[in-house]
N, C-alpha and C positions, 0 to 999 in steps of 0.2 A: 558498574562501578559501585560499592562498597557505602553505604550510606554514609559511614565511619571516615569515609575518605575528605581529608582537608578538601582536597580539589572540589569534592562533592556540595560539600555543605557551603563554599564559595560559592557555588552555580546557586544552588537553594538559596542563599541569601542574597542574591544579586537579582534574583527572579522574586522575592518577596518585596525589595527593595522596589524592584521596577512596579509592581502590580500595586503597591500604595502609594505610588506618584501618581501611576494614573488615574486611581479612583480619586486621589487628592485633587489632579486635572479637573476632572469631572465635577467635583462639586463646587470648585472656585469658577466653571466656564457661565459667559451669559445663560445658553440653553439654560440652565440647572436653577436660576432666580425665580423666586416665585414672583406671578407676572406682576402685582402689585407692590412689588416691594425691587424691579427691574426700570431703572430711571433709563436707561435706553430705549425699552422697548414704549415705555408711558409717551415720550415725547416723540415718537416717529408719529409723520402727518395723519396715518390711517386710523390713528389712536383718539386723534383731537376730540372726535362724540364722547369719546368715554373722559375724556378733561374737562372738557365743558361741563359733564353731569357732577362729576367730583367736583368741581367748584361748584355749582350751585349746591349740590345734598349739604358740605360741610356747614355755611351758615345755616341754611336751612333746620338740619335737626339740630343745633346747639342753640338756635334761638326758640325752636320749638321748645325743645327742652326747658327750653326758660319761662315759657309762655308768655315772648314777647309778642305782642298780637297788632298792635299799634304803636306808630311811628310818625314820627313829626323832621320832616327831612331839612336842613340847611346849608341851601350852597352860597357861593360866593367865592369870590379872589382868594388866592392862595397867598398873594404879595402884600397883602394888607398887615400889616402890626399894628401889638397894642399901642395906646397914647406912652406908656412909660418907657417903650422900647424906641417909640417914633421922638419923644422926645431927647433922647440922648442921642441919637443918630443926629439929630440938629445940634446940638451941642458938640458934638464930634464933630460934624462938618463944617462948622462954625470957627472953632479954634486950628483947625487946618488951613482953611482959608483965610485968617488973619495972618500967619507966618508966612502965605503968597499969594495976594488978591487979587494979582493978575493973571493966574494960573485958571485957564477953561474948564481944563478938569473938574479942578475944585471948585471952581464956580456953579458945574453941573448937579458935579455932589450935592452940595447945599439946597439948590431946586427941587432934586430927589428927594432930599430931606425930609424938605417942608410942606412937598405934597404929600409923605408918608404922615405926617403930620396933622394934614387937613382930614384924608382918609382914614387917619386911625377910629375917626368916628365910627363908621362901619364895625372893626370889631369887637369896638365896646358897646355896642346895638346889640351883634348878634350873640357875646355873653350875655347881656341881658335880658334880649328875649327865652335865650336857654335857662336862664333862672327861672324864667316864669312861667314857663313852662314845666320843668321840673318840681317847684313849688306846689303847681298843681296837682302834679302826679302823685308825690309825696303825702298830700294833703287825702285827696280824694282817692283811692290805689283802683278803682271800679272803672273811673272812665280816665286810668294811665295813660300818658301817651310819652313815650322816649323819644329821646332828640339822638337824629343820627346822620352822622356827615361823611364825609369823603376819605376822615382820618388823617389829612398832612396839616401844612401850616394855613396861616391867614383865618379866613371866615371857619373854616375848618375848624381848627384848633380853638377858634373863639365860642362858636358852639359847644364842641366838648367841652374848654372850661366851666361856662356857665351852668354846664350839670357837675359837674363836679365840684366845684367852690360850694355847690349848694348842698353836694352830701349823696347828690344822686347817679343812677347810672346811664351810659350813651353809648352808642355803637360810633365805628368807625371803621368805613371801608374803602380799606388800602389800596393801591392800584401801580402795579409794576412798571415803572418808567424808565428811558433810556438813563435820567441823572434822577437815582434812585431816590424815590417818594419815602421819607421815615416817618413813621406813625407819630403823632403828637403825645405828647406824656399823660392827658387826661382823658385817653379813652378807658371805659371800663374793661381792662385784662381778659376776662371772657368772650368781649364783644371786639377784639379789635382781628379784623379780618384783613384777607389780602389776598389781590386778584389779578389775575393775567388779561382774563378778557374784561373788555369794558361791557359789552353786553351785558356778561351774567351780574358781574356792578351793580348796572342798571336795573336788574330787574329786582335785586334787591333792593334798590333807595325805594323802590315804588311799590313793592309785594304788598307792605305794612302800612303804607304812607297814608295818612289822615289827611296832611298838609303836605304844602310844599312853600319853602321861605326863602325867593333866592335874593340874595345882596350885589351890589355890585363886584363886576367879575368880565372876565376874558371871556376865551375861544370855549373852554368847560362849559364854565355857568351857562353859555351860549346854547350849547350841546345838549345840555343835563334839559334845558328848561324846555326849550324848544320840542326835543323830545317827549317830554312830559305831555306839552299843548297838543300836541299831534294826537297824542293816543288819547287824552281824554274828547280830543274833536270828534276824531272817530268813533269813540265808545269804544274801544281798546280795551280800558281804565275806567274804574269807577271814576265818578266824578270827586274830588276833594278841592278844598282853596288851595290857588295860584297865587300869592304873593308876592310882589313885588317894590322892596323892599328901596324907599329914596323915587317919589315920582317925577321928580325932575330929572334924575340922571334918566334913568329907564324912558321918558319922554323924549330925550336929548336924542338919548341911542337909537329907539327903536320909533319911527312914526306909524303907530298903529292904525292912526285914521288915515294913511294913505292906504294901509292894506282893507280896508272897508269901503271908503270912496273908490278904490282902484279896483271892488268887487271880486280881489283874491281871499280875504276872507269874510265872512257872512257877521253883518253887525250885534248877533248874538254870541257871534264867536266870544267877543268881549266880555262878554260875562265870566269868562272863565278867570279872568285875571283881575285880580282888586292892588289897587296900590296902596301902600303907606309911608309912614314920616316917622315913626317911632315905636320902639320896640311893644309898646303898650297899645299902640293899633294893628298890630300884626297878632298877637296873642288873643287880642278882643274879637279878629274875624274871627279866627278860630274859632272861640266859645261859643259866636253870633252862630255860627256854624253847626252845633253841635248843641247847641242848647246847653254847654257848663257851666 
């Protein structure tokens, strides 16, 4: 057949046609992803060693990078609000429940309220302790130490504020949850991270950690602290102060001298843990600490 021939040059063109679909095929198919940049092949189960490492490398060299080297950790409730926020919630549930004061609901509301109310002390502690802490950073830049939280609301976000109001910077690490965790507004941009596993989490609040400052708090703070005690019991963990922040609540919760008299943990165990009443004795173990 005649090159010149229409028929001809149809076939040629229907076979040029075909042969750039397929290569077109080929470069759109999975196989052809390069494997870092192929979110299917990342999240199959055989992959997880190489997730786990990618979450730990990224804070790691961005904080290196920064040469954050000391950390001053703050947990606590996440349900906790400020007084300016706890107090309009009372006002609000105050004026609802006048319009139907036989109403249970709203009666509950208003309880809710006005414990959020009583509790908002808490996160005006722990902005304040974050100032004071930050203040000293600022002041002294040799023996810095950042405040760095969990990155959502409550004691979280009261932390990061109190480095923030002050002018200074905080970490914040995220943690991916079934009713998605959003990061608080006052994390420093740089420093605001986000994790899938809790572990590797964990191993960052405590890589850098100087201190540890927890507030009242749930099943986490439970979690977080607990963990903590374990590994400095062990020597896991360098040793740093164990905070504990309101000794009556912490006293209420936890009967530590039953875990001493009842010989599951050893009466120096206690030494690990100091309590206090206010944001200015939680800062001052610290410096007792560290000699600042």
């Amino acid at each position: 057949m005649s090159a010149d021939n229409p028929l001809y040059q149809r076939h040629l063109s229907s076979a040029r046609e075909a042969t750039e679909q397929q290569s077109q095929d080929l470069l759109e198919h999975p196989s052809y992803r390069l494997a870092f940049a192929d979110d299917d092949f990342l999240m199959q189960d055989e992959l997880r060693h190489v997730r786990l490492q990618l979450e730990y490398l990224k804070p790691q060299l961005i904080l290196e990078q920064h040469q954050i080297k000391a950390t001053v950790v703050v947990f606590g409730s996440a349900r906790f609000v400020s007084r300016q926020q706890a107090e309009l919630l009372v006002t609000q549930a105050q004026d609802q429940l006048a319009l139907a004061p036989a109403d249970p609901q709203l009666q509950q509301q208003l309880k809710t309220a006005e414990r959020q109310l009583k509790n908002s002390c808490y996160y005006e502690a722990a902005a304040e302790f974050s100032r004071l802490v930050t203040e000293h950073s600022q002041s002294c830049p040799e023996t810095a130490l950042m405040i760095i939280s969990g990155g959502g609301p409550g004691i979280m976000e009261a932390a990061n504020k109190g480095a923030y109001e002050t002018g200074g910077q905080s970490i914040g690490l995220n943690i991916v949850l079934p009713h998605e965790q959003k990061p608080n507004p006052y994390i420093t941009p740089e420093f605001c991270f986000r994790f899938h596993y809790f572990a590797i989490r964990k191993m960052h609040f405590l890589q850098r950690a100087r201190a540890l400052v927890a507030f009242p708090g749930g099943f986490g703070t439970l979690d977080e602290l607990f963990e903590t005690l374990t590994l400095l019991q062990t020597g896991k963990a360098n040793t740093v102060p164990v905070i504990l922040y309101d000794k009556n609540f912490w006293s209420r919760l936890i009967n530590f001298d039953l875990l001493v008299e009842e010989g599951l943990i050893k009466a120096e165990d206690m030494q690990l843990i100091q309590f206090v009443d206010t944001p200015e004795q939680a800062w001052q173990a610290i410096c007792h600490c560290y000699q600042l």
